[in-house]
C-alpha positions in Angstrom: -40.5 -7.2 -31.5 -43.2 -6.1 -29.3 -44.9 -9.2 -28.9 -41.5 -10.5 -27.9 -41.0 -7.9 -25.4 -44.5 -8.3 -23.8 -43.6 -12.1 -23.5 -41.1 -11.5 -21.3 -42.5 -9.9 -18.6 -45.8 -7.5 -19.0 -45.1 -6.8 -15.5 -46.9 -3.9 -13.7 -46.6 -2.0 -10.1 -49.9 -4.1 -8.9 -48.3 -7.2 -10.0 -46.9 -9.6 -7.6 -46.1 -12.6 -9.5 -42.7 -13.9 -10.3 -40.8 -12.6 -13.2 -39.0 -15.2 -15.6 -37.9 -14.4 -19.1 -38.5 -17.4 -21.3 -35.3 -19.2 -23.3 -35.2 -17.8 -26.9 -37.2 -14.5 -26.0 -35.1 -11.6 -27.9 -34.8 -8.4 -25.7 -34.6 -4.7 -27.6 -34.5 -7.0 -30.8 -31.3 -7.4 -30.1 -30.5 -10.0 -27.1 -31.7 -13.5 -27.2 -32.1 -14.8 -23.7 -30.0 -18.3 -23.4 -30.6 -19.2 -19.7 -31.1 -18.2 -15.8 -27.4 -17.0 -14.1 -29.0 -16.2 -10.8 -32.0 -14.9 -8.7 -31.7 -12.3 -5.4 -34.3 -10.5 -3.7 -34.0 -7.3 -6.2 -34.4 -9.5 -9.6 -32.7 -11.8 -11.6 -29.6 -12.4 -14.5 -29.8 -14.2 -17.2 -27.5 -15.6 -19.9 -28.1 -14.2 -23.4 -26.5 -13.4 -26.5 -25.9 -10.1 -28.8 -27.7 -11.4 -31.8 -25.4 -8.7 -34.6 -22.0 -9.6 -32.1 -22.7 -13.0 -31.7 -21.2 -11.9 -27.8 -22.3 -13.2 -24.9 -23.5 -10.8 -22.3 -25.4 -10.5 -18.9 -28.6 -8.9 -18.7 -30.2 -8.2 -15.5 -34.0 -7.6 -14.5 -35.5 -5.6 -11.5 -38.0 -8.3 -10.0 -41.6 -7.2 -10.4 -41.7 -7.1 -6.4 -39.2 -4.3 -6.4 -41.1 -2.2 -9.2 -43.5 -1.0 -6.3 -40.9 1.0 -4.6 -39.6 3.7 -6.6 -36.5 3.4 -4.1 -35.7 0.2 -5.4 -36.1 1.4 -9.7 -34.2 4.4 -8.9 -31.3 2.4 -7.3 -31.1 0.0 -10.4 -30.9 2.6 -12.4 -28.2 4.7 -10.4 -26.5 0.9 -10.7 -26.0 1.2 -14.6 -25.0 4.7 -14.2 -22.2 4.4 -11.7 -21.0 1.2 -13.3 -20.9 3.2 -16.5 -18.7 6.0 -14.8 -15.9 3.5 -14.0 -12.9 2.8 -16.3 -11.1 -0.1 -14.6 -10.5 -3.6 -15.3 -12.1 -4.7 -12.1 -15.3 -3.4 -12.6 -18.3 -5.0 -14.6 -18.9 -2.9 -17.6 -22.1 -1.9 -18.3 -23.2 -2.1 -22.6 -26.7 -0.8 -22.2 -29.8 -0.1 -20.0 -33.6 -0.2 -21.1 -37.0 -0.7 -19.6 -39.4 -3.4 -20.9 -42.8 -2.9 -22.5 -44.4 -4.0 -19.5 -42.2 -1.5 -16.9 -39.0 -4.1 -16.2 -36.3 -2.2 -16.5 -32.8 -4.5 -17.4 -28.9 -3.6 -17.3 -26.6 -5.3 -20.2 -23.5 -6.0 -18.8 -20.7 -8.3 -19.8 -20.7 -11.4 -18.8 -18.4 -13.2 -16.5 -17.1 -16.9 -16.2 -16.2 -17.6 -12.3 -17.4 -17.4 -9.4 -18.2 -14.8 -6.6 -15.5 -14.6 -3.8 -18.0 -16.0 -1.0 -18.6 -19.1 -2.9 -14.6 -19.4 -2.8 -14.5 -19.1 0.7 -16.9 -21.0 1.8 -15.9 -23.9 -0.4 -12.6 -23.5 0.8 -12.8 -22.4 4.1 -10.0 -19.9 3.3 -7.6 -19.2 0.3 -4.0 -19.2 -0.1 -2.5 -15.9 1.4 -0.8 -15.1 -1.8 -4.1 -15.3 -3.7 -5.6 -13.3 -1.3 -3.7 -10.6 -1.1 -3.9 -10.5 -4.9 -7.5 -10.1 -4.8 -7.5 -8.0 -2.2 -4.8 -5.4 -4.2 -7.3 -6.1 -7.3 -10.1 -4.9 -5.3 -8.3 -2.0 -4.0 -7.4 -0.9 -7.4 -11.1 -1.1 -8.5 -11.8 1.1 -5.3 -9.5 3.7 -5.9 -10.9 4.5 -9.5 -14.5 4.1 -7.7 -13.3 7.0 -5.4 -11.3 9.0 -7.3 -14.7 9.7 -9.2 -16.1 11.0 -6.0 -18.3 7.6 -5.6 -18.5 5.8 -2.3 -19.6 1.6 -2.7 -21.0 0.8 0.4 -22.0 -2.5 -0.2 -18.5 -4.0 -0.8 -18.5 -8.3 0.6 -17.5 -11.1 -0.7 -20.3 -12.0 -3.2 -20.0 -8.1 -4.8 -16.5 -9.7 -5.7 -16.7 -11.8 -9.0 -13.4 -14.1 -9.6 -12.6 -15.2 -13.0 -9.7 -16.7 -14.2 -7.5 -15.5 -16.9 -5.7 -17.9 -19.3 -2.7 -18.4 -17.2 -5.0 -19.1 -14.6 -4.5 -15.7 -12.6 -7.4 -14.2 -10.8 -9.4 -11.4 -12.0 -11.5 -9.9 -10.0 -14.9 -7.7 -10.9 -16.4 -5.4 -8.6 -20.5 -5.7 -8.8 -23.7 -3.8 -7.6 -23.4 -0.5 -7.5 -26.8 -0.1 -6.3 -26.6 1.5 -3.2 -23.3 3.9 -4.0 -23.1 7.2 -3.0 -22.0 9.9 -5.0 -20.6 13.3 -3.5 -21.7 16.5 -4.1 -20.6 17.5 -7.9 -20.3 13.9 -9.3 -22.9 14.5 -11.7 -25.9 13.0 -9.9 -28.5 14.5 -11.4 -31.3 11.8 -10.1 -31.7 11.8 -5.7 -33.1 8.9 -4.4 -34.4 10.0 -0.6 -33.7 6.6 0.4 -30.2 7.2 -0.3 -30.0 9.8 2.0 -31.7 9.2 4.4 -30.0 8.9 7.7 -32.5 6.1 9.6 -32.3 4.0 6.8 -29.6 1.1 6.8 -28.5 -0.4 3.5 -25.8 -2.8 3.2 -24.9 -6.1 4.5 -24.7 -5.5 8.7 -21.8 -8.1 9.0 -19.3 -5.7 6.7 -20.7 -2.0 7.1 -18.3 -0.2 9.2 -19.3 1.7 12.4 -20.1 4.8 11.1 -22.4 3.5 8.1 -24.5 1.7 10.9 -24.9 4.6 13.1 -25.7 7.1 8.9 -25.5 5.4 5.9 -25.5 9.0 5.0 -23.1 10.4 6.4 -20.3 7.7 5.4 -16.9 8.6 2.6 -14.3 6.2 1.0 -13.3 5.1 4.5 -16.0 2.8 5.0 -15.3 0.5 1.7 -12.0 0.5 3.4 -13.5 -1.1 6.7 -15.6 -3.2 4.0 -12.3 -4.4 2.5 -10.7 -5.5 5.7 -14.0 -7.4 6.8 -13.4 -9.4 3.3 -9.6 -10.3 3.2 -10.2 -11.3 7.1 -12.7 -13.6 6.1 -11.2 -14.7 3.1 -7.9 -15.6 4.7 -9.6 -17.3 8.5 -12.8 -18.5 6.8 -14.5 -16.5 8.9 -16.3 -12.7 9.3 -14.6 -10.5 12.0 -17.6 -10.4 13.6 -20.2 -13.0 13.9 -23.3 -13.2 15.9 -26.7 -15.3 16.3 -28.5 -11.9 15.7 -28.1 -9.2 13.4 -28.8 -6.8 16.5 -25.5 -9.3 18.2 -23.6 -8.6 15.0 -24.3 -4.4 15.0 -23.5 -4.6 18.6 -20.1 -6.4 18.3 -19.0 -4.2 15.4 -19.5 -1.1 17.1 -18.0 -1.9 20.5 -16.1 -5.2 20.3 -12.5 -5.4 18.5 -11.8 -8.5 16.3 -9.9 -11.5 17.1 -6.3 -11.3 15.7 -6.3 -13.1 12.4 -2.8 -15.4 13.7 -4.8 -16.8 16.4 -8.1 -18.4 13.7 -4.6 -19.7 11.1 -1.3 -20.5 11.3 1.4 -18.4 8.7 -0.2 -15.4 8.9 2.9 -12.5 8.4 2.5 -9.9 11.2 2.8 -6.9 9.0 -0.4 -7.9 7.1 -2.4 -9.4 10.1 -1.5 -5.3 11.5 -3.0 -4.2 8.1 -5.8 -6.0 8.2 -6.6 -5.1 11.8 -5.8 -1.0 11.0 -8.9 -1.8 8.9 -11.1 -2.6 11.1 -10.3 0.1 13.3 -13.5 2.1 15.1 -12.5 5.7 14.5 -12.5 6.6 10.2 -9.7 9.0 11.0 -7.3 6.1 12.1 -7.8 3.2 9.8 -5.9 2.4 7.3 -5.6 4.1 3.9 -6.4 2.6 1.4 -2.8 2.8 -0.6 -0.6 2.0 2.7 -2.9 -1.5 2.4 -2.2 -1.6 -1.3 1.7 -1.7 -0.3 1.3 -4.2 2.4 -0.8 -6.6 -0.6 1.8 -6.3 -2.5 4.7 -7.2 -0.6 2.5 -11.2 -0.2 1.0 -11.3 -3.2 2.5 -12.7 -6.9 5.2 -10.5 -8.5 2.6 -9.8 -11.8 0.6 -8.1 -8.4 2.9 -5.4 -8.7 1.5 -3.2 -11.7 -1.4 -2.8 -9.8 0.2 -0.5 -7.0 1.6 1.7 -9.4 -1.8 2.1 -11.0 -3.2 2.5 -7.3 -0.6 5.5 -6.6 -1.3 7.0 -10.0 -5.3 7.0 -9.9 -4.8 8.7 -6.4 -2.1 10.8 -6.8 0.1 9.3 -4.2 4.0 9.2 -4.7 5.3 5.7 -5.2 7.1 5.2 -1.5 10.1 3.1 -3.3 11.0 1.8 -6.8 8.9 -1.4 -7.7 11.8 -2.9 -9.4 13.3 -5.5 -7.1 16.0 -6.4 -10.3 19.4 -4.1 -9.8 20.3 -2.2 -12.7 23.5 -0.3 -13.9 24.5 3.0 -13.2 23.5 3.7 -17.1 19.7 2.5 -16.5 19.5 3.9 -12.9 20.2 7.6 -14.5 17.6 9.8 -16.3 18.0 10.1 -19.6 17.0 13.5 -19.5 19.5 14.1 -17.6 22.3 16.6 -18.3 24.6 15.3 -16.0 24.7 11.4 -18.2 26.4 12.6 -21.3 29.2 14.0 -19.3 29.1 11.1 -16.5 29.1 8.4 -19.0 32.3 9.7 -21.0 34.2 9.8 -17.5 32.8 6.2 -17.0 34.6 5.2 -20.1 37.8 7.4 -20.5 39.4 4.4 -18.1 38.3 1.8 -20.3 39.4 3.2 -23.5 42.8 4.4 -21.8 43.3 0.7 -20.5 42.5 -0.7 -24.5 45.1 1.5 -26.4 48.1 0.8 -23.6 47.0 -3.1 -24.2 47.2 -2.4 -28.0 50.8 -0.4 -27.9 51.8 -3.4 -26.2 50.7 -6.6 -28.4 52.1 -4.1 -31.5 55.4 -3.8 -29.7 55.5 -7.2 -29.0 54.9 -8.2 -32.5 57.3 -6.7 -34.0 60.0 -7.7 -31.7 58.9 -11.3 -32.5 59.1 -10.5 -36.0 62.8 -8.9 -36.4 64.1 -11.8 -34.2 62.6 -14.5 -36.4 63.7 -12.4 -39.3 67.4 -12.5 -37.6 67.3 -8.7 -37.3 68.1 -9.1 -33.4 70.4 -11.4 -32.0 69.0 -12.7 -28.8 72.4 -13.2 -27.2 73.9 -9.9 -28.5 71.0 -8.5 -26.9 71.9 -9.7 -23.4 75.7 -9.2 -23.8 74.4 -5.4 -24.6 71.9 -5.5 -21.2 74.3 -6.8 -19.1 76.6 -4.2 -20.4 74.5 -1.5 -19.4 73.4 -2.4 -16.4 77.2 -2.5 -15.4 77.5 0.9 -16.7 74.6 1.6 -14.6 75.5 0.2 -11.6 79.3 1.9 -11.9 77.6 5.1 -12.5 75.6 4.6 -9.1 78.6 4.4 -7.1 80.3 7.5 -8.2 77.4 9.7 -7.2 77.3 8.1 -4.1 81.0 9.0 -3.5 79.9 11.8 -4.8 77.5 12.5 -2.5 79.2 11.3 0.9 82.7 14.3 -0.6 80.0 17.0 -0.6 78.2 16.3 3.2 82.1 16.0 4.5 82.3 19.8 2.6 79.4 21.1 4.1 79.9 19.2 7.7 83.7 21.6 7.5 82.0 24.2 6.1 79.8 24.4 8.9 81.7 24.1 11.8 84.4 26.6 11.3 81.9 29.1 10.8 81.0 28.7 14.6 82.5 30.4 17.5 84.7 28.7 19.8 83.8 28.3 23.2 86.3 28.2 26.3 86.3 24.9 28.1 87.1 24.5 31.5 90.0 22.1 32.4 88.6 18.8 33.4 89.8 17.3 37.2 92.7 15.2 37.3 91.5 11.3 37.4 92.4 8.3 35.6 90.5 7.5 32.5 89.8 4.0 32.1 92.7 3.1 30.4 94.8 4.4 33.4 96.4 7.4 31.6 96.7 11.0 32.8 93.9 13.6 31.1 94.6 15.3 28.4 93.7 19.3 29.5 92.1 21.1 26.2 92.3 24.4 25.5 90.6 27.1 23.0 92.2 26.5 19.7 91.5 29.4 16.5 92.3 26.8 14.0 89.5 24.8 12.4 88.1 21.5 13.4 86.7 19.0 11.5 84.0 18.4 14.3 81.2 20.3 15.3 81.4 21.9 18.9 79.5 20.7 21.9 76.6 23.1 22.5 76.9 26.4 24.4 76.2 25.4 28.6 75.6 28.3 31.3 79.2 28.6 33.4 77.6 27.5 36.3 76.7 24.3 35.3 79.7 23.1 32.7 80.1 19.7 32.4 83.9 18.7 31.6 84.0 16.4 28.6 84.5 12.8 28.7 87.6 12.2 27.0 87.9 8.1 25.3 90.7 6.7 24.4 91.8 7.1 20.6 91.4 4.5 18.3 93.0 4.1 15.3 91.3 4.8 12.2 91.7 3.4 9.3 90.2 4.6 5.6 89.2 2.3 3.3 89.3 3.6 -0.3 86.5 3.4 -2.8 86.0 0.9 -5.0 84.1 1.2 -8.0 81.9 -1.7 -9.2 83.1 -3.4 -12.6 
């Protein structure tokens, strides 16, 4: 095993030369190198294979050019351990980390089919909206768990954002390099690297640091991943960074002063609401940008349905009340109630008392009806005795009506009597002498003791009495009752 180890890279601070580990080589007697993944300026990945597991996993090596600045080993190592603090789906799990014989040291981590975000931009010069903004709320999920342990990224772009696919053919998105985090005071950051805190040193990639991580990368919190985050979906969904420049001094200038072209104006279909989350991003002062939930809710609203779990998750890990029910689906009054509730026991019954009431009338009546079909099959009920009898009764019926109304008109005439001898008579003043219309001489009235079957005229002041207007008599004739038959 050692002679394997030295093989791979007896690398030492003086040396220079370029570290390769060969095919075949087995690392910690354990992981059999299969092939290169990719090179960067801090060391390389490799392809290899967990010789007990038979898994595939990722292995990455600090270049030999890095292992003279103790800077750049302590910020692969702080890599391994943030990574290792993080217990989300979109982030790159890390098995194991070891040094070499000859000084390499090397992160296991699992190993990932895809490709990195930038390579999906820049192939196609901008992605679907709705794949973006699934990403995007992907991303922001891995960000909140990344913060709620009190870790700030600082290096979040496009090519820290690895895309695989998942057997529907869904994205799924890891969040790399954690090289360069920052964790606040009490995260259990027992190693200080003074180039991590250093406030003249700038680490990062210019075009997606906010403002304030240019000015300290010190002196930065969870807003600037935010900022980060809007630099990506802009560029993801134009093809474009926010701000581009010839220079990096150009690009640091832009970011701090200039404000971004609106997203609508680089691509059509753009809704406004994101294009305004997307800007609130990007917006100079930390105290008004965007948080990071309020951009999860905006994601949501563009992105695929199965997007949706990853809100929920997002609210949870930060402890943010959900703003409105996720379920778009209406549901009954049953489902909508707690079931804790004390109130649904008692809610339900008077939900069904109607319904039951309404199925034991509709009973009484098919058993009623049943057995009147029965007896008149049987010959127990004669169907035209039976309407000799109705019509009989509703004679009976009717006959019976008409004597209470006679009844009824005999007792008003009582009471009309009744009623007007018990009132005072009042003394009338003779009207004048003139011709009525019938040409016949007025009939003078005088006070009368005996009982009238009309009421008096009401009471006048003697100033102002009116004689009566005396008609012409008619002659009346009664019509006696007649009772139906």
């Amino acid at each position: 095993m050692d002679s394997e180890t030295k093989r791979e890279g007896p690398a030492t601070p003086g040396d220079t030369g370029r570290f390769e580990p060969t095919v075949g080589t087995v690392v910690a007697g354990k992981y059999r190198v299969e092939g290169p993944l990719g090179e960067g300026g801090m060391g390389v990945v490799v392809l290899a294979t967990h010789v007990g597991l038979d898994q595939r996993v990722a292995i990455k090596f600090l270049a030999p050019e890095s292992l003279k600045s103790s800077a750049a080993v302590e910020r692969f190592f702080r890599e391994a351990k943030v990574a290792a603090k993080i217990r989300s789906d979109y982030v790159a799990r890390v098995h194991d980390v070891g040094t070499l014989d000859g000084g390499v040291p090397y992160i296991v981590m699992e190993y990932l089919e895809g490709s990195d975000l930038g390579g999906l931009i820049h192939r196609d010069e901008g992605l679907p909206i709705d794949e973006v903004c699934e990403i995007a709320l992907q991303a922001c999920e891995a960000l909140a768990e990344v913060h709620a342990a009190g870790i700030v990224h600082r290096d979040l772009k496009p090519t820290n954002l690895f895309v695989t696919r998942r057997a529907d053919g869904s994205p799924a998105v890891k969040l790399l390099d954690f090289g360069i985090s920052k964790l606040a005071p009490g995260a259990d950051d027992t190693r200080t690297d003074p180039a991590l805190t250093a406030t003249t040193t700038i680490m990062g990639s210019p075009s997606y640091m906010s403002p304030e991580q240019l000015k300290s990368t010190k002196d930065v919190d969870h807003r600037t991943d935010v900022w980060a985050l809007g630099t990506v979906i802009y560029e993801a969904i134009t093809g474009r960074p926010p701000f581009r420049g010839e220079t990096l001094p150009q690009v640091c200038a832009m970011i701090a002063a200039d404000e971004p072209a609106a997203p609508s104006t680089l691509r059509d279909g753009i809704p406004p609401e994101l294009e305004r989350a997307i800007l609130g991003c990007l917006r100079k002062d930390p105290a008004e940008r965007e948080e990071l939930v309020e951009l999860s809710r905006v994601l949501v609203r563009f992105a695929p349905a199965r997007a949706g779990a990853s809100l929920e998750r997002i609210e949870a890990t930060l402890g943010v009340s959900p703003s409105k029910p996720m379920t778009a689906v209406p549901r009954s009054p049953d489902e909508r109630r707690p079931a804790s509730s004390p109130e649904a026991p008692e809610a339900r019954r008077r939900e069904e008392a109607p319904k039951r009431g309404r199925g034991g009338l509709l009973l009484l009546l098919v058993t009623v009806a049943s057995v009147a079909g029965v007896a008149v099959y049987s010959g127990q009920i004669n169907p035209s005795g039976l309407r000799r009898d109705v019509s009989g009764a509703t004679s009976a019926v009717t006959s019976a009506a008409g004597a209470v109304s006679s009844a009824a008109g005999a007792v008003s005439s009582a009471i009309a009597s009744a009623v007007a001898s018990s009132l005072p008579d009042l003394p009338v003043e003779p009207a004048p002498e003139s011709s009525n219309e019938l040409g016949e001489a007025p009939v003078a009235t005088r006070p009368s003791s005996a009982p009238s079957s009309t009421a008096p005229a009401p009471a006048q002041s003697a100033q102002h009495t009116v004689p009566p207007k005396t008609h012409p008599t008619k002659p009346h004739h009664t019509k006696p009752w007649r009772y139906a038959r």
